[in-house]
C-alpha positions in Angstrom: -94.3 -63.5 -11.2 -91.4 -64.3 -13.9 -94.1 -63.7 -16.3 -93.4 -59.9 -15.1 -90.2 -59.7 -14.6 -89.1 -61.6 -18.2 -89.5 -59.6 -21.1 -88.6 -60.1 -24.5 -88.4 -57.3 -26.7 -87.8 -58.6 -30.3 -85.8 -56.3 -33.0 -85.0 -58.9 -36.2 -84.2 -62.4 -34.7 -82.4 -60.5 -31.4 -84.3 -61.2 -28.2 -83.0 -59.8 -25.0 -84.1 -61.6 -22.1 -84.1 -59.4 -19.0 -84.6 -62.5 -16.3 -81.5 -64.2 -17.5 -79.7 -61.3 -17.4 -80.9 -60.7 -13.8 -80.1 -64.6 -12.7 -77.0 -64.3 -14.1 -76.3 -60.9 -12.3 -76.9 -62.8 -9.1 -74.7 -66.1 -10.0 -72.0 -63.6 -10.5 -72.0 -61.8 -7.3 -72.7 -65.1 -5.3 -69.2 -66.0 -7.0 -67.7 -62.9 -5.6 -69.4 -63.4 -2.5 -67.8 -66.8 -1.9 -64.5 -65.3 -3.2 -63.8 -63.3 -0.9 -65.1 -65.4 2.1 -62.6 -68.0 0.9 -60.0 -65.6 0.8 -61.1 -64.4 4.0 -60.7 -67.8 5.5 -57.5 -68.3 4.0 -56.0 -64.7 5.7 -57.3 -66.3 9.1 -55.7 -69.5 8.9 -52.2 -67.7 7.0 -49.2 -67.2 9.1 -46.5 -64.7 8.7 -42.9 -65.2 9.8 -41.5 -62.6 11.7 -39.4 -60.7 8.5 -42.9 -60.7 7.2 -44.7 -59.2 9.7 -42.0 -56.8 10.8 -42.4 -55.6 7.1 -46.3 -55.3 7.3 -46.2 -53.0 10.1 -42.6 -51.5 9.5 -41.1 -52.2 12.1 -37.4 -54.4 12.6 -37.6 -58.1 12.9 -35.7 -57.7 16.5 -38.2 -55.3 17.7 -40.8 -58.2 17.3 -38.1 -60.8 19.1 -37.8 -58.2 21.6 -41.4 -58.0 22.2 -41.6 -62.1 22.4 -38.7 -62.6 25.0 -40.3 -59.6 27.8 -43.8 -61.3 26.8 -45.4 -58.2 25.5 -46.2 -59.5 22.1 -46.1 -63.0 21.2 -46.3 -64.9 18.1 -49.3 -67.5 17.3 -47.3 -70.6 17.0 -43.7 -71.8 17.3 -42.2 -74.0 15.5 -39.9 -76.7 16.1 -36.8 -75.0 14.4 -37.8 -72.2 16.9 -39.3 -69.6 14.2 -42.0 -67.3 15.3 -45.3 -67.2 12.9 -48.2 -64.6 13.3 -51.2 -64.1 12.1 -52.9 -61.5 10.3 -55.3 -60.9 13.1 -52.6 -60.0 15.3 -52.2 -56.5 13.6 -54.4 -55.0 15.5 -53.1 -55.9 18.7 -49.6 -54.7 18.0 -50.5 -51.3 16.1 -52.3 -50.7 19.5 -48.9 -51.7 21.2 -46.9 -49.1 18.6 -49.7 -46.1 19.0 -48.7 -46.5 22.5 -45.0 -46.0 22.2 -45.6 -43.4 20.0 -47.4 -41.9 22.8 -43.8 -42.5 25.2 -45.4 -45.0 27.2 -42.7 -47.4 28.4 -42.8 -51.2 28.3 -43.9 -51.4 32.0 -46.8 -49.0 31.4 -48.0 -51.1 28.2 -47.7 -54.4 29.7 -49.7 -53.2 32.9 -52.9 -51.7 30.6 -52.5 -54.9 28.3 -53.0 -57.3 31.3 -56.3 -55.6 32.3 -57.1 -53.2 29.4 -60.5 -51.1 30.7 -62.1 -47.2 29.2 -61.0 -45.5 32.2 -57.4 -47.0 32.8 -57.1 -45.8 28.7 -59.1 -42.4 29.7 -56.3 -41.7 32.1 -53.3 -42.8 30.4 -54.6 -41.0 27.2 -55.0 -38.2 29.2 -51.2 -37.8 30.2 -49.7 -38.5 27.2 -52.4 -35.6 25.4 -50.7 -33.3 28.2 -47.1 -34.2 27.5 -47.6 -34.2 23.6 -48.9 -30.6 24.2 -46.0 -29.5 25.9 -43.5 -31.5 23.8 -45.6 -28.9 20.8 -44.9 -26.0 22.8 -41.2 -26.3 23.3 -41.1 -27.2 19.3 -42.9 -24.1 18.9 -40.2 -22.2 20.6 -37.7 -24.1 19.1 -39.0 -23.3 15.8 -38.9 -19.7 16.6 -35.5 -19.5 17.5 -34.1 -21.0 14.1 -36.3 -18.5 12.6 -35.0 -15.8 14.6 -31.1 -17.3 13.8 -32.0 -16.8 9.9 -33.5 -13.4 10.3 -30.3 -12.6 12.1 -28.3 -14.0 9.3 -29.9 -12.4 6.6 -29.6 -9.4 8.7 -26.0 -9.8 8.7 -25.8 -10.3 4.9 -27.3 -7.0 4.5 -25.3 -4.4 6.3 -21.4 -3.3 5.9 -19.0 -2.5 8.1 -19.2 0.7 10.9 -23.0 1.0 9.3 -25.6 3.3 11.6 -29.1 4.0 11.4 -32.6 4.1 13.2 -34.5 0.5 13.9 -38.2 -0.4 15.9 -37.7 -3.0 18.1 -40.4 -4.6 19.7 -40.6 -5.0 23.6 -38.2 -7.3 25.2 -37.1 -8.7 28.2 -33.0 -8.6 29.7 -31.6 -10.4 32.8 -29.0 -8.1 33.7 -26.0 -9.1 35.8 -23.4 -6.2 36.9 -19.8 -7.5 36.4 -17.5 -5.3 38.2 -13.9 -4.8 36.2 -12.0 -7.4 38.0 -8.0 -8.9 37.0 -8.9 -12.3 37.2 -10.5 -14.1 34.1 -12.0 -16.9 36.1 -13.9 -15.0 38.8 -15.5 -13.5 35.2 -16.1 -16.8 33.6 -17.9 -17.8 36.9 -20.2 -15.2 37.0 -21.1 -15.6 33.2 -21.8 -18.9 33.9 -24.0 -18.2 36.8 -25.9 -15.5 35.0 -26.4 -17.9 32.4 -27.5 -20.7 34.4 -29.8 -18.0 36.0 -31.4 -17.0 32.7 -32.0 -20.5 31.1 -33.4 -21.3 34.7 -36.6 -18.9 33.5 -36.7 -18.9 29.7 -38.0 -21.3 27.5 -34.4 -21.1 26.0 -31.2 -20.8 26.4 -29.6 -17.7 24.7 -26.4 -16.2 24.6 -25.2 -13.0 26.3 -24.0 -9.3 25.5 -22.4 -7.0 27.0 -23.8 -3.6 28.5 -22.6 0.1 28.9 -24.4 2.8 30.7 -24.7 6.1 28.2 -23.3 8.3 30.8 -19.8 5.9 30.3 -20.7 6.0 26.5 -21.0 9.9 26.7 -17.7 10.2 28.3 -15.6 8.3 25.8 -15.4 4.9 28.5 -16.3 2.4 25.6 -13.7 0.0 27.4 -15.2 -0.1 30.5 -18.5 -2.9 30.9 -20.9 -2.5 33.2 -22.4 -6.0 33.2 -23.6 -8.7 31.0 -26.8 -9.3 30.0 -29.3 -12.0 27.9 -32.2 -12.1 26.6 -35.0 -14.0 28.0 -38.7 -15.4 27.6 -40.2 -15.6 30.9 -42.0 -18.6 31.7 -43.4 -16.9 35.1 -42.5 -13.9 37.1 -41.0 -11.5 34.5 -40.6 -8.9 37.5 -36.8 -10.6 37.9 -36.2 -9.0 34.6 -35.8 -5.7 32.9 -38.4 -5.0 30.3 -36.5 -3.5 26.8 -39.3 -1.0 25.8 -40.3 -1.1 22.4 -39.0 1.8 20.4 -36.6 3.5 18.5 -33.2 2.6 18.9 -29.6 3.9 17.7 -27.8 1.0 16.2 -24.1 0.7 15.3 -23.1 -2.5 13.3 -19.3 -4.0 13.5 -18.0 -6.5 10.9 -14.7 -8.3 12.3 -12.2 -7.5 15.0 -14.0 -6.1 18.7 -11.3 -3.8 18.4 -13.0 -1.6 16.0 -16.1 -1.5 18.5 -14.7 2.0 20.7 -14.7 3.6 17.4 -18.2 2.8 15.9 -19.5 3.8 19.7 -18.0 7.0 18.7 -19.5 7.3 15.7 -22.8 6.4 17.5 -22.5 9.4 19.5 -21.2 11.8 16.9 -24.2 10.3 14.8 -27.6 11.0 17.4 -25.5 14.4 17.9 -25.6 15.5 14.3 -29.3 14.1 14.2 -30.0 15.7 17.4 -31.5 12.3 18.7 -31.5 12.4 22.6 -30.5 9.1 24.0 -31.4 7.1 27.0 -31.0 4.1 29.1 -27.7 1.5 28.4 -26.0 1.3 25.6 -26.5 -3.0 24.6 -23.8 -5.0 22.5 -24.6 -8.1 21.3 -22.9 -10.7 18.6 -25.1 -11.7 15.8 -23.6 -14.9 13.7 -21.3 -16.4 16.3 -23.2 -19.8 16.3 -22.5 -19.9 12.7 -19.5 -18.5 11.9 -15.4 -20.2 12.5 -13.3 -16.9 11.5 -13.0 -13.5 13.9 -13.6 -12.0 10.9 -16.8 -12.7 10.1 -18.0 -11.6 13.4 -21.0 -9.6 13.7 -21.4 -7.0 16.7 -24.8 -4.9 16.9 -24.7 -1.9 19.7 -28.0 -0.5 20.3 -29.4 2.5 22.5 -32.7 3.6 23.3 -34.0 7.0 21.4 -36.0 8.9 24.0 -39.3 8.7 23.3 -40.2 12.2 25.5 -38.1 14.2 22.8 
């Protein structure tokens, strides 16, 4: 058979033998082979201290002391001095214990599965956590949404001047409206914006601030002073019958810069403004700040009023 295999191909006085270079191909990789089972062996056997293994898996070294003392996650061996060693085939068993957390499951849950671990305890646990991390992405989602809503608002803001009017589409939204009759006393008024508040947050999968609305038939007759109510704006999680649905549309809208003293006169422009256009209005007449979670002067203040343009017109 090595009569096959071994050729010699002479060119001069060179002879390449093929079967040697085969055998020693094989010595080679036998070399490897036992390499690595020796190194193998030797990763077994090797122990860790606790810096070192807190360091392998990123973690603190007190998280791993923690772990010993509640009898979660114990080391291999102890030694006299009291150190804790672990070995490298522990990993596995405390990722497992770390994928867990991740997942929010407490110490009590983890130590009950890891007593008895079995598919369908896992299957079930699983299960939960997949259904809380989904909601957890949902109110990230919306939470997400709202900063970008904030910068849209603020670039808004950086865009328009002072007493500015013109003609915007807004898309279809929904207000909780609470009538505030004109009362002397402040705190009766701070109650009920705190309870219209708690009311809206109690249905929306956030919690917004409030404005301030007029009816157009106080508008028309020069009663800028005189509120009607507050309002907020809402997302509703169920029935969305409790609220009033903003149409989508055309609206008026009046922009203030500064003082809310100015804010009679720009709802006087408004009016002089759909007049001249010959823009019929309808519906309330909605006031609402636009920076005032980033802003620390009056001056810098923000006010949009907006009013439905009648669509029948």
């Amino acid at each position: 058979m090595y009569e096959h295999i071994s050729k010699c191909v002479r060119k001069g006085r060179k002879v390449y033998n093929f079967s040697a270079f085969f055998f020693a191909l094989l010595q080679t990789l036998q070399i490897y082979r036992n390499i690595f089972h020796m190194l193998f062996s030797v990763m077994k056997s090797l122990y860790f201290t606790a810096g070192q293994f807190a360091r392998l898996h990123q973690l603190n070294k007190r998280t791993l002391h923690y772990y010993d003392d509640i009898g979660l996650f114990s080391p291999a061996y102890k030694g006299e001095n009291g150190y804790r060693y672990y070995t490298y085939q522990q990993s596995a068993q405390l990722e497992n214990i770390l994928a867990m957390r991740q997942l929010n499951m407490s110490i009590e849950e983890i130590s009950s599965y890891l007593k008895h671990p079995n598919p369908q305890d896992f299957l079930e646990i699983s299960q939960n956590k997949i259904q809380a991390i989904d909601q957890q992405i949902q109110q990230l989602q919306v939470l997400k949404q709202v900063f970008e809503q904030r910068q849209q608002s603020l670039a808004r803001c950086a865009q328009i001047h002072d007493s500015q009017i013109e003609v915007e589409s807004f898309a279809a939204h929904h207000y909780l409206l609470t009538p505030m009759p004109v009362e002397d006393n402040p705190m009766r008024n701070m109650q009920q914006i705190m309870q219209h508040l708690q009311s809206a947050w109690e249905h929306s999968s956030y919690k917004a601030g409030c404005g301030s609305y007029i009816s157009l038939e106080k508008a028309l007759q020069g009663q800028f002073d005189v509120y009607d109510g507050v309002f907020t704006p809402v997302d509703p999680q169920d029935d969305d019958s409790l609220f009033l649905l903003r149409p989508a549309g055309q609206y008026l809208c009046g922009y203030s810069v500064g003082s809310w003293d100015k804010l009679p006169e720009l709802y006087s422009s408004m009016i002089s403004y759909a007049k001249e256009h010959r823009l019929a209005l309808t519906g309330n007449c909605y006031e609402i700040g636009l920076n005032e979670f980033a802003i620390s002067r009056p001056e810098e203040y923000v006010a949009r009023i907006s009013i439905l343009i009648d669509p029948k017109q």
